[in-house]
ZAPARO-348000 format. One record per residue (C-alpha): x, y, z. Coordinates in steps of 0.05 Angstrom, whole numbers, plus 5000, padded with zeros to 4 digits. Layout:
XYZ/...
END
This chain:
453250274724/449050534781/445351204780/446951674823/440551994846/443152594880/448853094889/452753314949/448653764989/453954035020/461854075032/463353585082/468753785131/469553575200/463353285227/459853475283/460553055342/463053015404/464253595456/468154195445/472654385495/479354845508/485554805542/492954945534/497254295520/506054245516/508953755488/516454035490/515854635454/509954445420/503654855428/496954425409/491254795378/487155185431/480154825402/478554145408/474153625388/474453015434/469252425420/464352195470/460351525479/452851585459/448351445410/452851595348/458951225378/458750615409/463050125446/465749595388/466048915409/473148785393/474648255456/475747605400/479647865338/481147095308/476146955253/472446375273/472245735230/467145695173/464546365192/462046945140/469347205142/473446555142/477046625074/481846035088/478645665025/482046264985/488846025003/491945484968/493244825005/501144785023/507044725027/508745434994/513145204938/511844634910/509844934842/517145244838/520245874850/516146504836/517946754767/516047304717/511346964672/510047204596/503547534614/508047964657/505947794723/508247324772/507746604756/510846014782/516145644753/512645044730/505645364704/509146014672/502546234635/498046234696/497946954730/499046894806/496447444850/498847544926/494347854983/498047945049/500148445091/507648735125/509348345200/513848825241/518348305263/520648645324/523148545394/516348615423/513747995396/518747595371/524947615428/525547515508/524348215505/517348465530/514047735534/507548015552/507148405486/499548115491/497548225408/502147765380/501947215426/507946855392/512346785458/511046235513/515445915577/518245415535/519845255465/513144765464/508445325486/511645735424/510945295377/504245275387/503745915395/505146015329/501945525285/496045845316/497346505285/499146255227/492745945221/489146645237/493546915175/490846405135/483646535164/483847235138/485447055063/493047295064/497446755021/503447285034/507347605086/512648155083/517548115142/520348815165/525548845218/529648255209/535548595202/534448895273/531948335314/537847885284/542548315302/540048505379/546248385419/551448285368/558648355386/560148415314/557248605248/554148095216/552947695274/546247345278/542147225332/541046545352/534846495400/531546985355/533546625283/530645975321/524046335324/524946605251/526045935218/520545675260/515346145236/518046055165/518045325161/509045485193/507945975142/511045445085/507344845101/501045355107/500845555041/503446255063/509346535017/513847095045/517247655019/523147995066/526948645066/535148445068/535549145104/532449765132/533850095213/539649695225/543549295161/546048695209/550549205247/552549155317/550049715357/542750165361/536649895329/537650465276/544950355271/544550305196/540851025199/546051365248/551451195199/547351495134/548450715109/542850845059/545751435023/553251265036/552250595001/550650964928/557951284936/561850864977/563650134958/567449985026/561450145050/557849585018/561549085047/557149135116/550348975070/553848455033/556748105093/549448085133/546547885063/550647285061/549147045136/541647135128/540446775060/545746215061/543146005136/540345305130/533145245168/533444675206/525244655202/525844575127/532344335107/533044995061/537145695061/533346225053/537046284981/534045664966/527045734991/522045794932/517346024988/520846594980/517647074934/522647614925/527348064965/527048854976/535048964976/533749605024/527649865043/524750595028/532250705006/530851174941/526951624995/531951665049/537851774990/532552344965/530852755028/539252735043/542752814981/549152745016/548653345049/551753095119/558853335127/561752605125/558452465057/559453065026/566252905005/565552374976/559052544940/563553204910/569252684889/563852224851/560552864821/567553154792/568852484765/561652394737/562353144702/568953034673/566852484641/560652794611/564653394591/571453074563/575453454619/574254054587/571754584643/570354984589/565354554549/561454594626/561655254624/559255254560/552754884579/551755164643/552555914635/553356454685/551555804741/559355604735/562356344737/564956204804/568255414781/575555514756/575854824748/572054074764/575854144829/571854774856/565154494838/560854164901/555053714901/549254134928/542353874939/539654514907/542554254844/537253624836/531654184842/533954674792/528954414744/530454564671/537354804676/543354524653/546554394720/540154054752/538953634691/545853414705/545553314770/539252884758/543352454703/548752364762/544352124809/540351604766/548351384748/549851234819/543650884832/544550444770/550850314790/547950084859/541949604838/547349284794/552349214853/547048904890/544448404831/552048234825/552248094905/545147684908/546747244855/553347094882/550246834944/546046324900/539246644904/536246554839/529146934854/526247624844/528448314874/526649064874/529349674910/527550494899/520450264918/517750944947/518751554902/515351614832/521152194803/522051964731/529151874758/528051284804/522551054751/528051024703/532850624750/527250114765/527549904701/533449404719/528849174773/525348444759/519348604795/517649364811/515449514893/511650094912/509950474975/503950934974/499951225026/494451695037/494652245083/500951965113/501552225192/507652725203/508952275258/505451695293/501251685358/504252265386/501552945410/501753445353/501653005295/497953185239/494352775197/490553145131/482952995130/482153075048/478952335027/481651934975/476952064927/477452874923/483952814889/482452224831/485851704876/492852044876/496051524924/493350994876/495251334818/501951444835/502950704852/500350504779/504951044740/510650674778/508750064739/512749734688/507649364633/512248754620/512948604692/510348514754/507349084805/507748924876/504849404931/508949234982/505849755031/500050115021/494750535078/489751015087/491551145164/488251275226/485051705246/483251925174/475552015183/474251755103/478751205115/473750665090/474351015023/480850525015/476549915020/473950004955/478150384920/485550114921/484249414915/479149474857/483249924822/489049454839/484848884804/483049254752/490349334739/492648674742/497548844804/501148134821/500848324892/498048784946/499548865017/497949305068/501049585129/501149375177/498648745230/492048595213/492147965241/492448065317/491147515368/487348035423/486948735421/491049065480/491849775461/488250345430/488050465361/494250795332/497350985253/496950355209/495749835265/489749535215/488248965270/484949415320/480949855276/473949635251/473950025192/481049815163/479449105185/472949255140/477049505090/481448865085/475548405086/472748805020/480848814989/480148084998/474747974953/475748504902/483548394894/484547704928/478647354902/478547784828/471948014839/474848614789/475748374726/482348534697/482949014643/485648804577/486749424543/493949714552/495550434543/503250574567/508151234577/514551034533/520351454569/526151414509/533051584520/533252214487/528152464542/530352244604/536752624594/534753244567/530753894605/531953594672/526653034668/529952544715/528152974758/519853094746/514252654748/508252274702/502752974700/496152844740/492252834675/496952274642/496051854702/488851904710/489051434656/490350884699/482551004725/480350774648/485150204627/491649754650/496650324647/504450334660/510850574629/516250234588/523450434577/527350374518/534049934523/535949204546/532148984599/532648444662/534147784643/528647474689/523647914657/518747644599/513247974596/509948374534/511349084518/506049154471/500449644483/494149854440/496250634454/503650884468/504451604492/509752074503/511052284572/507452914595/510953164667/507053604715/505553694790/509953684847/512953194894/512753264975/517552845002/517752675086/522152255130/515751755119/513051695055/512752044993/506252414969/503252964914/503753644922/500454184871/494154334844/489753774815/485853834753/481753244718/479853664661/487053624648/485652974621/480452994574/486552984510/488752394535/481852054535/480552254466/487151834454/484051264486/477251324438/480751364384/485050764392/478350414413/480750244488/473550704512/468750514467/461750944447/458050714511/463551014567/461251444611/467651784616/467652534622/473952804638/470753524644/466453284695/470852934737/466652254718/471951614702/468651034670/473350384670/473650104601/471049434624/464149824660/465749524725/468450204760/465850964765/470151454800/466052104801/471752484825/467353164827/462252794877/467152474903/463851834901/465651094871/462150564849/464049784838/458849404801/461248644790/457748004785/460247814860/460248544886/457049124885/459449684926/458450504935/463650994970/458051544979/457752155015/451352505058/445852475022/447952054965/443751444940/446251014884/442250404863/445549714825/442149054793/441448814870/443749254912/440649934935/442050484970/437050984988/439851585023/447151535057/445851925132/453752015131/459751855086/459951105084/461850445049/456450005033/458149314991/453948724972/458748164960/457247344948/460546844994/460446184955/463246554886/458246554844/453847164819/449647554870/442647384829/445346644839/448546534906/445646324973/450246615020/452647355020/456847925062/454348585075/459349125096/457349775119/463750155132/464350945170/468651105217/471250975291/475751215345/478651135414/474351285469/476851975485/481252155424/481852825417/483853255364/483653965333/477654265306/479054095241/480653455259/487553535240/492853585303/492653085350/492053185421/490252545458/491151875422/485251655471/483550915507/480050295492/474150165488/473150355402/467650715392/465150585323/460751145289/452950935278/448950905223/441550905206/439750635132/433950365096/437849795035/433549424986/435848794964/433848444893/434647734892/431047114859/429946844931/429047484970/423947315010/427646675039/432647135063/435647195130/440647635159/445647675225/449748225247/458047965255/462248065310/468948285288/471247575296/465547395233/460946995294/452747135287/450447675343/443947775325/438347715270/437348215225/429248415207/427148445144/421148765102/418748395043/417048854984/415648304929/417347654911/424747784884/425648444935/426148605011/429049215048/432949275114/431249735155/439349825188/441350165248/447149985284/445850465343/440649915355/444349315354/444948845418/452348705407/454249375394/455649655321/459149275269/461649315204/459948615182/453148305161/451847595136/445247465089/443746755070/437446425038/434445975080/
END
């Protein structure tokens, strides 16, 4: 692994740029922090060139040869394979891995509405101009590596104008099958969300939302009948472009019955007059079941808690209940809600296959509660949502957005995405983000997708767009396309998860939640303990349930550890995501690391020191140094440093000397083989960039003005050596975001086998960049 060759000289908080200013700002009754930091041009942030966003052909960042020549399909459906990934139907033991990223199918770029939404560039006069239209985005999908897309929305922009439930769209279904049937022959697979704002209801764009549809459909089967009914019209619609319903396309990866709906059921718990009843009605029921009908035997169990219940009749459903961990009444409450969403998932397996879909599906894909763990389990493929530093809104005045990096709390959004993981099936990140305007944001370009490789996740995709035709508006929360350093960041996920520049591990340790615990002392209702999933840093790592499971699911549940559950730590659930609250202690772990020596899954040469914050993966390739906050990938096609000021790390070819800020800097080959042996190679240096004029508070925190193109990207100076067999034939050109040469880079020859670059970006005649090509000449 590389050394580290010195520590943190200091804390970093918010850096110091820009000009500080005051001023009072409303936003209704909103007061915005009196300070301000608001960025300025100049030597430390530059204009971007961001005027051609579509990868050019055969360029440094074309990864088009990554994606397998079409049509999507033709191995067979998408299966569970007995490795426990995903597989296709007619090679079963070869793993499959997806890349690809969520397209917001809305009425800005896919309807009559708003035809000079400019970033898509899907819509045209005429159905011709369209259709072109679109085969050439498809092709910039393909460009950027992505073999999958997730489509958001549909429910909504199918259901625009409806004079009845259920009733599709026609212009806009055109344009949906169209796309489709591009994406198929493309290579491209798709995975879709049935429902999530609307639920093929006539009415608002949220219609599905005003009506608590998400939460009303765990207690109310009439009120399933809406879902079913749009469920039906979507899947069984034939696609005149293909010949195929969307039941019957084996493009078709899997389907997310109802998106984020384990979060939305969480943060209401039925407490909405309307539901309430009939929450209180399925609660009696569920307790007089559990409790033979006897009030007494509840009292029994619950103490002074039911002096004020004469009988099952008096007793409500409050959302207090779920939180009144380790009590008799919350651990009930927590075995009634896992009921009703068991009940659901089945409901909705029952419906699907009805309809003659014969693929994959998942649901509860956003909170990690033991609870909705434990429901998953009846899930053929497990989706997760995780995000760090989620916004409390979007682009608005007065949202906040937390400026802790990744790496100062062990990965935590990452971790919580891999304790969601079943071992005997596959793992599919079906959003993941480390927003704007997050200054550590290129911390994510290393870190989730090698530790996603390292995991042997069957798919990753990130939200959202980063395949945009132009660039028409300022950079905003998880628009990827228009941001340098998330574009960066996808470029590096594409060849440390897409390409499996991380090796997989092969060492399995797993969580084994029995019966007898998930219904006793409340634990539906806690989580996996920080220190238990830390593990996930050292080896594959998931959890299994005991019982029957899926009958699409055949993968092994052996492990070479199995551990009892440990809970800990807190949950903080928002209207937008789901995150981790608490304390966070990586000495905590250090037991559970001696469990993983002992069963020989670390062996005598890991570097793992739990006590130090320093996590070592079992196979060497990864070092999270959690206390520097620093991480290092060293593989034969990569090697890559998050670092922080004044850190220098130094690999077989790649060194760094001295970081001037917190940065990204990766060495990765382009023509896949090792970077001693390969004549072509991407350099990424990755820091930080913002709207010309964004302002925010001090700490960098509260928004105040979202700001105006141009991007300014933040500049670095830094001295690299490079060790290669042919280092002094080398010759380097800084990228435009679009992965054309701008410019040569100068080199200074050291010895035969090593140069150094000299790097500063302030310098650059095209303006700064994250992208560098090196080829021997």
């Amino acid at each position: 692994m590389p050394v580290l060759r010195s520590r943190l000289e200091s804390n970093p908080g918010a850096p110091n740029w820009g000009v500080r200013g005051s001023f009072f700002l409303w936003t209704l009754l909103m007061v915005v922090p009196l300070h301000a930091w608001k960025v300025a041009a100049g030597d430390e942030w530059k204009p971007v060139d961001m005027s051609s966003t579509v990868i050019q052909a055969g360029s440094a960042l074309d990864f088009s040869a990554l994606v397998e020549i079409g049509p999507a399909g033709k191995h067979g459906r998408v299966v569970v394979g007995p490795h426990g990934g995903f597989a296709f139907e007619n090679t079963p033991g070869s793993p499959v891995r997806f890349f690809g990223y969520d397209s917001i199918v809305h009425e800005r770029g896919f309807s009559e509405k708003n035809r000079n939404y400019l970033e898509f560039s899907m819509l045209a006069p005429d159905r011709e101009g369209e259709h072109a239209n679109v085969r050439a985005h498809v092709t910039a999908i393909r460009r950027q590596g992505y073999n999958l897309l997730r489509l958001q929305n549909l429910d909504m922009i199918l259901s625009s104008g409806a004079q009845c439930d259920g009733e599709l769209h026609q212009t806009n279904l055109e344009r949906l099958d169209f796309f489709l049937s591009c994406l198929r022959e493309a290579g491209i697979y798709y995975t879709l969300d049935l429902a999530y704002h609307n639920g093929f209801l006539k009415g608002r764009w949220d219609e599905a939302d005003q009506r608590q549809l998400r939460e009303r459909l765990l207690l109310d089967p009439e009120a399933r009948k809406a879902w079913a009914f749009g469920a039906e019209a979507l899947l069984t619609h034939r696609n005149p472009y293909t010949g195929l319903s969307l039941a019957e396309d084996a493009a078709l990866v899997s389907l997310t019955f109802w998106n984020e709906q384990d979060l939305i059921a969480e943060l209401g718990l039925f407490q909405k007059e309307e539901l309430r009843a009939l929450a209180a009605e399925r609660w009696r029921d569920f307790l007089g079941k559990r409790y033979a009908g006897s009030i007494e035997r509840l009292k029994q169990a619950w103490g002074d808690q039911a002096d004020a219940f004469a009988s099952f009749d008096a007793i409500p459903f409050d959302k207090k209940f779920a939180l009144e961990y380790d009590q008799a009444r919350g651990n009930d409450a927590g075995l009634f809600l896992f009921g009703l969403q068991e009940d659901l998932l089945a409901w909705y397996e029952r419906t699907i296959r009805g309809l003659g879909y014969k693929g994959l599906t998942h649901v509860y894909d956003t909170v990690v509660r033991l609870r909705n763990q434990a429901a998953r389990g009846q899930s053929t493929v497990v989706a997760f949502h995780t995000y760090h530093n989620h916004p409390t809104g979007f682009n608005t005045p007065g949202t906040k957005n937390p400026q802790q990096g990744a790496l100062e709390n062990g990965g935590a959004y990452f971790r919580k995405a891999a304790q969601a993981r079943y071992v005997d099936r596959p793992l599919f990140i079906t959003e993941n983000n480390f927003p704007y305007w997050g200054r550590l944001r290129h911390e994510a370009g290393l870190l989730f997708p090698a530790y996603a490789s390292f995991q042997g996740f069957s798919g990753l995709v990130a939200h959202c767009q980063p395949v945009l035709m132009r660039v028409a508006y300022p950079m905003g929360s998880f628009f990827i396309g228009r941001d340098p350093v998330q574009r960066a960041n996808e470029v590096l996920a594409t060849l440390l998860f897409a390409r499996r520049d991380v090796r997989p591990s092969e060492k399995t340790a797993k969580v084994m939640l029995t019966e007898g615990f998930l219904t006793q002392s409340n634990s539906m209702q806690k989580k996996l303990s920080d220190a238990q999933s830390l593990l996930s840093l050292l080896c594959r790592f998931g959890i299994d349930r005991e019982g029957p499971r899926p009958p699409l699911v055949k993968g092994p549940r052996e492990a070479q550890l199995t551990l009892s559950p440990q809970t800990g730590g807190e949950l903080t659930l928002t209207t937008h995501a789901s995150g981790d609250g608490g304390a966070f202690q990586y000495a905590d772990a250090e037991a559970w690391v001696s469990e993983l020596r002992k069963a020989s899954i670390l062996g005598p040469s890991n570097g793992t020191r739990a006590a130090l914050g320093i996590f070592q993966a079992e196979t060497g390739e990864l070092l999270m140094d959690i206390a520097r906050r620093s991480l290092f990938v060293q593989a034969p096609r990569t090697e890559a440093a998050a670092l922080k000021k004044g850190q220098a790390a130094k690999f077989a070819c790649l060194e760094v000397e001295g970081a001037p800020s917190d940065l990204v800097v990766a060495l990765s080959s382009l023509d896949g083989k090792p970077i001693p042996q390969c004549r072509r190679m991407l350099l990424v240096v990755n820091t930080d960039a913002l709207n010309s004029d964004f302002e925010v508070s001090e700490d960098r925190v509260s928004l105040v003005n979202l700001g105006n193109l141009p991007v300014l990207m933040q500049t670095v100076a830094l001295t690299l050596t490079l060790r290669h067999p042919d280092a002094a034939r080398i010759r380097g050109w800084a990228l435009a975001i679009d992965g054309s040469r701008k410019g040569r880079l100068n080199f200074q020859n050291v010895s035969k086998d090593t140069v150094k670059l000299a790097l500063d970006t302030s310098k650059l005649d095209a303006g700064p960049t994250p992208f560098f090509e090196l080829a021997v000449e």
